[in-house]
C-alpha positions in Angstrom: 169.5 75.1 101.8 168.8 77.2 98.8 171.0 77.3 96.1 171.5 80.2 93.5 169.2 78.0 91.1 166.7 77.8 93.7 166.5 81.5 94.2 166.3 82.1 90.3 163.8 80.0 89.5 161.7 81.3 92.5 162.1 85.1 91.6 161.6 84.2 88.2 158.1 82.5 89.3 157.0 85.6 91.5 157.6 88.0 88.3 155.8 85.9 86.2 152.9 85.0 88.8 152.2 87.8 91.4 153.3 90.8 93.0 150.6 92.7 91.4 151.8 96.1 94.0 155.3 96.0 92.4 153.7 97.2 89.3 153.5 100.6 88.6 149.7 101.9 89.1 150.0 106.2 88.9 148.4 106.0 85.5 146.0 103.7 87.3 145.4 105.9 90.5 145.2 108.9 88.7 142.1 107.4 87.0 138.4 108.7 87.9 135.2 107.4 87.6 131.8 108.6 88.0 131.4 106.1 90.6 133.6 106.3 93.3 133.3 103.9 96.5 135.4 103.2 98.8 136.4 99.0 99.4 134.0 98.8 102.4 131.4 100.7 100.7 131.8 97.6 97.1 132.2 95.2 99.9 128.8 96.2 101.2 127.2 96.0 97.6 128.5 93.1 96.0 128.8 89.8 96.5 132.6 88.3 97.7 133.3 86.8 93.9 131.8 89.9 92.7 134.3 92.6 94.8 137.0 89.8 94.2 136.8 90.2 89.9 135.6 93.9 90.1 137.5 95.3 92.0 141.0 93.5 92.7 141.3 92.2 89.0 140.6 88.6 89.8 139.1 86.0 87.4 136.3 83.3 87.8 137.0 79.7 87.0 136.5 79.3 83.3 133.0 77.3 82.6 131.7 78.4 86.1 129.7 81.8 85.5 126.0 81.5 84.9 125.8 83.8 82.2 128.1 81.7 79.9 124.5 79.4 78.6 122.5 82.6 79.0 121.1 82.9 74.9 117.8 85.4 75.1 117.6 88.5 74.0 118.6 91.2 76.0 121.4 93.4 78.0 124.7 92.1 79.6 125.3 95.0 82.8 128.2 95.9 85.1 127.3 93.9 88.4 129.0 97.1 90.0 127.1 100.4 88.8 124.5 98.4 85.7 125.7 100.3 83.2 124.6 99.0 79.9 127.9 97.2 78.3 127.3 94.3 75.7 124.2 93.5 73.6 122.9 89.9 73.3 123.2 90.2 69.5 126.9 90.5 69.8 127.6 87.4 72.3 129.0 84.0 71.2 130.4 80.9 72.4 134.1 81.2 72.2 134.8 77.9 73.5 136.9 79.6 76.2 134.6 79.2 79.3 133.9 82.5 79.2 131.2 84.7 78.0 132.5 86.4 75.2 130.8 89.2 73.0 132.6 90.7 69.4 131.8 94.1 70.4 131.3 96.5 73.6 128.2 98.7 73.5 129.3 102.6 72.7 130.6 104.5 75.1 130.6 101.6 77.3 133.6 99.9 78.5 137.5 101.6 79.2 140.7 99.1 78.1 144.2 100.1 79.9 147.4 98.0 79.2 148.0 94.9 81.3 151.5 93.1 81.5 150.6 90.7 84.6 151.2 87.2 84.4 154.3 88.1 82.1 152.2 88.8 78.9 151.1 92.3 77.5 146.9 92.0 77.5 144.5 94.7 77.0 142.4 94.8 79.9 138.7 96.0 79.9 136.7 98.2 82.7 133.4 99.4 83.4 133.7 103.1 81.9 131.1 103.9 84.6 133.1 102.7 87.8 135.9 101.5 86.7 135.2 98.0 87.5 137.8 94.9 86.2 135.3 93.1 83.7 137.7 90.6 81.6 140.2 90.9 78.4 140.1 91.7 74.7 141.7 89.5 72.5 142.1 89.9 68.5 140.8 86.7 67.5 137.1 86.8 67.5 134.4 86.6 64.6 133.6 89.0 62.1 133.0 91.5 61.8 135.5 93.1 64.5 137.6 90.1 64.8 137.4 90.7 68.8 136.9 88.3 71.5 136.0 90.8 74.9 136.1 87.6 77.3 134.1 88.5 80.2 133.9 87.7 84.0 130.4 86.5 84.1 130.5 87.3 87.4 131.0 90.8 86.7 128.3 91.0 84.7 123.9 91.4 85.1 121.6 90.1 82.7 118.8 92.4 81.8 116.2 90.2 79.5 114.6 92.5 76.4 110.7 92.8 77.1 108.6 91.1 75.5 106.9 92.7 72.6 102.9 93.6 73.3 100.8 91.5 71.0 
């Protein structure tokens, strides 16, 4: 039988944990991109951890991406539309489990409030397509003092050619 304890500490639990359509999302579906697809049309494109981070918010299991050891020289992409979004020159190892860069290329990414999982975040997207890429956090290296903490899986790496000799 469930008490009134019971039934506290379990609403209490769904607040913190879930129920991502009781928040409020008109600032959210008033957004537009430049690329637009409908969920069948990203289903078709990307892979199921890909549509699963990109485009319903989700996260990757820190340590598991295989960009997180990725150290040449080079272009990190949005896995959804390749638009150009972190340099190698800004990436470090955070520690985290996640790649993590100190700042976003110009132009590049969108941040929007996020107060899931009973915290106020900043959020990050593709500017492009609006894709879910990670979280900025203010304690990075100099000389932003950022930490963007990237979905590998929501992210391409382009490798810099190779000079001519």
């Amino acid at each position: 039988m469930i008490d009134r304890r019971m039934l506290l500490a379990s609403a209490a639990l769904a607040a913190v944990f879930g129920f991502r359509w009781l928040r409020p999302d008109a600032a959210r579906a008033a957004e537009k991109f430049e690329i637009e697809k409908t969920p069948e049309e990203w289903r078709k494109q990307l892979t199921p951890m890909q549509y699963h981070i990109l485009r319903e918010e989700g996260t990757e299991r820190p340590f598991s991406s295989p960009l997180l050891k990725e150290h040449r020289k080079g272009t990190f992409a949005c896995a959804g539309c390749d638009l150009p979004l972190f340099s190698s020159d800004t990436k470090f190892d955070s520690g985290t489990g996640w790649p993590s860069f100190w700042q976003p290329l110009p132009n590049a990414v969108g941040e929007r409030r996020d107060t899931t999982l009973g915290m106020a975040r900043t959020e990050v997207h593709c500017r492009r397509c609006g894709g879910h890429l990670g979280h900025v956090f203010d304690d990075g290296p100099k000389p932003t003092g950022l930490r963007y903490c990237m979905d590998g899986y929501a992210l391409t790496f382009h490798p810099a050619t190779p000079n001519p000799s």
